[in-house]
C-alpha positions as CSV (number, residue, x, y, z in Angstrom):
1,X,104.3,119.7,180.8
2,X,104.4,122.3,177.5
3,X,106.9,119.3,176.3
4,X,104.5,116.5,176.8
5,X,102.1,118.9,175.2
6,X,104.1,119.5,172.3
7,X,104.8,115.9,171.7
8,X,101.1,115.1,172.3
9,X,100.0,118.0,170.0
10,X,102.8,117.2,167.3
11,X,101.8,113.2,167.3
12,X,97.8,114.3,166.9
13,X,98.9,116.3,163.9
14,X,101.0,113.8,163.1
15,X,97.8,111.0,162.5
16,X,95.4,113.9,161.3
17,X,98.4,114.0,158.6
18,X,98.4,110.5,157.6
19,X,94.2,110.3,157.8
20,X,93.9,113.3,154.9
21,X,96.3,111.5,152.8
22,X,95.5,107.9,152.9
23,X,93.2,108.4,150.0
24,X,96.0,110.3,147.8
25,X,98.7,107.6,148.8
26,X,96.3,105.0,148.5
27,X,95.3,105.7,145.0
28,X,99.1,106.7,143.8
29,X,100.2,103.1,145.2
30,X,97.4,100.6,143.7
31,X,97.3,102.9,139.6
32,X,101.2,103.8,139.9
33,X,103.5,102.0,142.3
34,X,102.4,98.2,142.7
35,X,101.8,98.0,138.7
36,X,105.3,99.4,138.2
37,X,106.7,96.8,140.7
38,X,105.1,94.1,138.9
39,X,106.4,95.3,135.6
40,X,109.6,95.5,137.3
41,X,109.2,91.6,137.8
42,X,108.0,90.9,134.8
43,X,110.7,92.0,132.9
44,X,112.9,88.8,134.4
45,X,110.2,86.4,133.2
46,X,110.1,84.6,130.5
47,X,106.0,84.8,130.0
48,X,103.6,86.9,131.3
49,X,102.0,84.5,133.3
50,X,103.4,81.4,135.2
51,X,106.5,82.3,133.7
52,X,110.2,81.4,134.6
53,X,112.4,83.5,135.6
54,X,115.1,84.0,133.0
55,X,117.2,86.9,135.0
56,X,118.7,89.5,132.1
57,X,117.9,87.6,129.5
58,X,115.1,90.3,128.4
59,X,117.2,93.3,129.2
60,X,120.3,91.6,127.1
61,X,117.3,91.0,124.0
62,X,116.4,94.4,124.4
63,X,120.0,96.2,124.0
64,X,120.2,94.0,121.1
65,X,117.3,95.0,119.3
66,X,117.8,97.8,116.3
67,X,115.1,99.5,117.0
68,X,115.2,100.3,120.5
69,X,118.8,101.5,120.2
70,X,117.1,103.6,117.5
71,X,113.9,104.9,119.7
72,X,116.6,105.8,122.0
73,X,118.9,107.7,120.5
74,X,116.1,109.7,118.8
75,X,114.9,110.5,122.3
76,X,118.0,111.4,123.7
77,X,118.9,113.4,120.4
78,X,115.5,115.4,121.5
79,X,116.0,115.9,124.8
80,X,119.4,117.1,124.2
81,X,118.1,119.6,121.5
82,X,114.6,120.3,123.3
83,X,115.5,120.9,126.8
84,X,118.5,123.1,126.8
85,X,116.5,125.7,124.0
86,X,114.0,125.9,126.2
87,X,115.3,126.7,129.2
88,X,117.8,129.9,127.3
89,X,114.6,130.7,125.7
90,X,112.1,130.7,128.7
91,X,114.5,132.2,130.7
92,X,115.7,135.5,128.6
93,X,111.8,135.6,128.6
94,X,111.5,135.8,132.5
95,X,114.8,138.3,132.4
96,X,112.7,140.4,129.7
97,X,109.0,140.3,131.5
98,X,110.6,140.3,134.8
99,X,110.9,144.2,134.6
100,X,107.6,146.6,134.4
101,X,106.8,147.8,131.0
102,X,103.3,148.3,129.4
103,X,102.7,144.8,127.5
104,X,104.4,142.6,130.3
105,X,100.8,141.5,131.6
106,X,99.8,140.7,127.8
107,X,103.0,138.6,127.0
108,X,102.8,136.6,129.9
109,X,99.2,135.8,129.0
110,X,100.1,134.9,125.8
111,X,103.1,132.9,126.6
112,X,101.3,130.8,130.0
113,X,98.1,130.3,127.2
114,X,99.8,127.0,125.8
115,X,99.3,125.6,128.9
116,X,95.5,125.3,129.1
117,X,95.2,124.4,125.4
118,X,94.7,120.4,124.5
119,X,97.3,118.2,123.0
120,X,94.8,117.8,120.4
121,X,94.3,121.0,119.6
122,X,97.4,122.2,118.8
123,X,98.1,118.7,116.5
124,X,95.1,119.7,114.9
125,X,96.3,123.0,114.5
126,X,99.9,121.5,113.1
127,X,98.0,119.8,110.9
128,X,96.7,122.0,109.1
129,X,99.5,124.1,109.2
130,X,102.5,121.3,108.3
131,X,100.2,119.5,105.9
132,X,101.1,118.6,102.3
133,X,98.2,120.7,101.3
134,X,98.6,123.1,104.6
135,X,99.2,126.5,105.0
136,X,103.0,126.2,105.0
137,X,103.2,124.4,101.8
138,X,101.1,127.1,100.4
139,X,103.4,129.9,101.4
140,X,106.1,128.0,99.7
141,X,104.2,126.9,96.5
142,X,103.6,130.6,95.9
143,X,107.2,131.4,96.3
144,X,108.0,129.4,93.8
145,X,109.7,126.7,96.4
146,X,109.0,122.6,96.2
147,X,106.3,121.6,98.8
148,X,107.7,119.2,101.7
149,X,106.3,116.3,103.7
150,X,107.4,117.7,107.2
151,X,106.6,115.2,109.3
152,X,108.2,112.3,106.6
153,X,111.7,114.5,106.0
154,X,114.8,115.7,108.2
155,X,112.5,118.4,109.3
156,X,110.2,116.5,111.7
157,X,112.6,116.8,114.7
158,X,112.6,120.8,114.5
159,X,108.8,120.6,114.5
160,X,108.5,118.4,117.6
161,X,110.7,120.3,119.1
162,X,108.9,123.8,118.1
163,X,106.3,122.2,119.7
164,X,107.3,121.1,122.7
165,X,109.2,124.6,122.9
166,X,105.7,126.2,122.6
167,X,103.8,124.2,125.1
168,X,105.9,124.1,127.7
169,X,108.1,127.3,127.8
170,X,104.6,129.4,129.5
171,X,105.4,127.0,132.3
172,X,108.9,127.2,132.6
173,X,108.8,131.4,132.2
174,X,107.0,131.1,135.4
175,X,109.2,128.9,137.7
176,X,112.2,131.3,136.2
177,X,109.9,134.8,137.0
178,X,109.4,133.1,140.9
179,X,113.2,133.0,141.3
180,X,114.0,135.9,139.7
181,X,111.7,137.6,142.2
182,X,113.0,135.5,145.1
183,X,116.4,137.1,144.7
184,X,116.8,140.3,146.9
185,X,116.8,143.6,145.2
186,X,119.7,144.6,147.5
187,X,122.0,142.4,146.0
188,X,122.0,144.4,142.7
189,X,122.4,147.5,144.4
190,X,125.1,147.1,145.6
191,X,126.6,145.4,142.6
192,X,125.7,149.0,140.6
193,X,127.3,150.7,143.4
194,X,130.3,149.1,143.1
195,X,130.3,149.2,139.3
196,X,129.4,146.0,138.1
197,X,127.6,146.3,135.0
198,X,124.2,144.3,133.7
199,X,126.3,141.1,131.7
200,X,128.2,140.9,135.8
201,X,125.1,141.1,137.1
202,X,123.7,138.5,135.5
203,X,126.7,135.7,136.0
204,X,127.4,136.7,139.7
205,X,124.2,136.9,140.8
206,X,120.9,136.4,138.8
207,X,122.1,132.7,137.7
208,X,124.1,131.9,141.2
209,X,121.1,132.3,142.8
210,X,118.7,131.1,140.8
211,X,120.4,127.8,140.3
212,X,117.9,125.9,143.0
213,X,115.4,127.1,140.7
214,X,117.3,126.0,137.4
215,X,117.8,122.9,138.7
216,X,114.3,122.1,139.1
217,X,113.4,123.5,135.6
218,X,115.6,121.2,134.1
219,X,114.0,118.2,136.0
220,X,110.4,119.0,134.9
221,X,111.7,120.2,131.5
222,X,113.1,116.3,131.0
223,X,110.1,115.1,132.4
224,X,107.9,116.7,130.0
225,X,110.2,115.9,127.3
226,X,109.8,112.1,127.8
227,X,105.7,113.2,126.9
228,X,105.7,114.1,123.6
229,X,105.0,111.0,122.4
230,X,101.1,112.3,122.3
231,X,102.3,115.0,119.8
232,X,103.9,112.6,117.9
233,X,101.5,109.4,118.2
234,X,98.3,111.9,116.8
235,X,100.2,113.4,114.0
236,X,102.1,110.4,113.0
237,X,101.0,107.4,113.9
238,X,102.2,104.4,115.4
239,X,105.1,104.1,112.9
240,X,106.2,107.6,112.5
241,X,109.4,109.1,110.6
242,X,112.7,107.0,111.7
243,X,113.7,110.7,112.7
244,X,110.8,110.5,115.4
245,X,110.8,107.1,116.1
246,X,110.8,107.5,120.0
247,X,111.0,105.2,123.2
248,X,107.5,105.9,123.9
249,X,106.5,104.0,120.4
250,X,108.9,101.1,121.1
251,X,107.2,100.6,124.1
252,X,103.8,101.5,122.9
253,X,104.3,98.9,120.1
254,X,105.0,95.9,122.2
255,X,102.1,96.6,124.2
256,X,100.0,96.1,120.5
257,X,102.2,93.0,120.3
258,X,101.6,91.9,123.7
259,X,105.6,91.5,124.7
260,X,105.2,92.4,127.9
261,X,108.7,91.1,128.4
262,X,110.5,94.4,126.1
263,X,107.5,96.7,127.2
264,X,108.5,96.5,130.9
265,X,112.4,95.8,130.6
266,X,112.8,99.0,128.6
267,X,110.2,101.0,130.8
268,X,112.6,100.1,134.0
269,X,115.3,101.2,132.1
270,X,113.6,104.5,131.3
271,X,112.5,105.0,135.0
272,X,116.1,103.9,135.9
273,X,117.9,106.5,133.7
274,X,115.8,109.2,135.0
275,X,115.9,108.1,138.7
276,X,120.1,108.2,138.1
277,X,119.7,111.6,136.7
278,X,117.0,112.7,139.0
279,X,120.0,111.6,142.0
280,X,123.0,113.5,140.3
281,X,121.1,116.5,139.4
282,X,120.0,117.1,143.3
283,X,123.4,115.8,144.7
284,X,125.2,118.7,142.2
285,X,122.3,121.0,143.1
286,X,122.9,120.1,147.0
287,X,127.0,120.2,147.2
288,X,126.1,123.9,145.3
289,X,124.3,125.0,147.7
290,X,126.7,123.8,150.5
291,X,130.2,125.3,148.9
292,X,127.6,128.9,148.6
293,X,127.1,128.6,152.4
């Protein structure tokens, strides 16, 4: 009886479940999955509508085409240089604020306020700072230095990724604080007992078992990486810098041009990449986890 009961009570639960979340799953499949499987079928047509199919023919177009080898490349190049800075920097931060001290409630404050500020904001605020006329020109027109374009010179990669740096590394200081604080206070203790010192510490134990939590950092930190198009659409347009030029504005261009063909080959291909990296990332995470068992 307290078997069939269990069973009963689990499969009640079990509906109740499904009931609550039919309006959540509902919603995500008609706005996110059935328009990415259609996109996904698109991209072998030949036309939008009453198209043929043409099989690779669009994906084969697409790897030829300059300059979505070049949108590419630039957004690689960023996450490569974005990504890895942020997580060193938010996570010497956590180290730091993770230990009591008078200002540590005020620099976490200031470092999680990014998070509730609008894109627009801070592009405003960029603006006026990066401008040809802005602040930053003015610091260096009184020293006696030649003003520059930032956002039209080598320099417009450092400034998106100073910004993504500043809006997302309040987030990321968090997730980091949450494992820090996860790992057991005993395990140092005994590591000081037995003479290991602070730079030991820290390899053998703060980042071994912190890893599940690094590992998810660096997922969302790619994620949000893939978003600053925003940042980059409001301060430079729709043809930015060749510098900035990222996958996002490929894609966001054929929409204007209406090639739905390009627009949803190279958007499976972006969802693809980050599905394969998603997988390997978990799998390393996972066979970590096993071999520290």
């Amino acid at each position: 009886m307290n078997r069939e009961l269990r069973k009963r009570i689990r499969y009640g639960d079990g509906w109740r479940a499904v009931l609550f979340l039919a309006p959540s799953l509902a919603g995500f499949a008609v706005f996110y999955v059935i328009p990415f499987v259609i996109g996904v079928y698109e991209s072998f047509m030949d036309q939008a509508l009453g198209g043929d199919f043409v099989g690779l023919a669009n994906y084969k177009e697409l790897l030829a085409s300059g300059s979505f080898r070049k949108a590419v490349s630039n957004t690689l190049l960023f996450t490569g240089i974005g990504v890895p800075l942020l997580i060193v920097v938010s996570l010497a931060l956590a180290l730091v604020l993770n230990r009591q001290f008078r200002l540590r409630s005020w620099l976490q404050t200031a470092f999680v306020l990014p998070l509730v500020v609008p894109v627009a904001s801070v592009v405003l605020v960029c603006q006026i700072f990066l401008d040809w006329n802005g602040t930053l020109n003015a610091w260096l027109h009184a020293l006696h230095y030649e003003r520059i374009d930032w956002m039209q010179s080598k320099w417009s990669m450092s400034v998106l990724v100073m910004m993504y740096m500043w809006k997302n590394i309040g987030y990321d200081m968090i997730l980091f604080l949450a494992g820090l604080q996860s790992i057991p206070k005993d395990y140092y203790e005994t590591a000081r007992i037995e003479g290991a010192g602070r730079l030991r510490q820290l390899f053998h134990i703060t980042l071994v078992y912190l890893t599940p939590t690094m590992v998810f950092v660096v997922l969302i930190s790619i994620i949000n990486s893939f978003k600053i198009f925003r940042e980059t659409y409001l301060l430079a347009g729709n043809y930015p810098y060749d510098r900035i030029y990222m996958l996002q504005h490929y894609m966001n261009n054929m929409f204007f041009e209406l090639d739905i063909q390009k627009l949803t080959a190279a958007a499976t291909l972006m969802v693809g990449c980050i599905v394969v990296l998603v997988t390997g990332l978990l799998q390393a995470e996972r066979r970590f986890r096993t071999y520290m068992e």
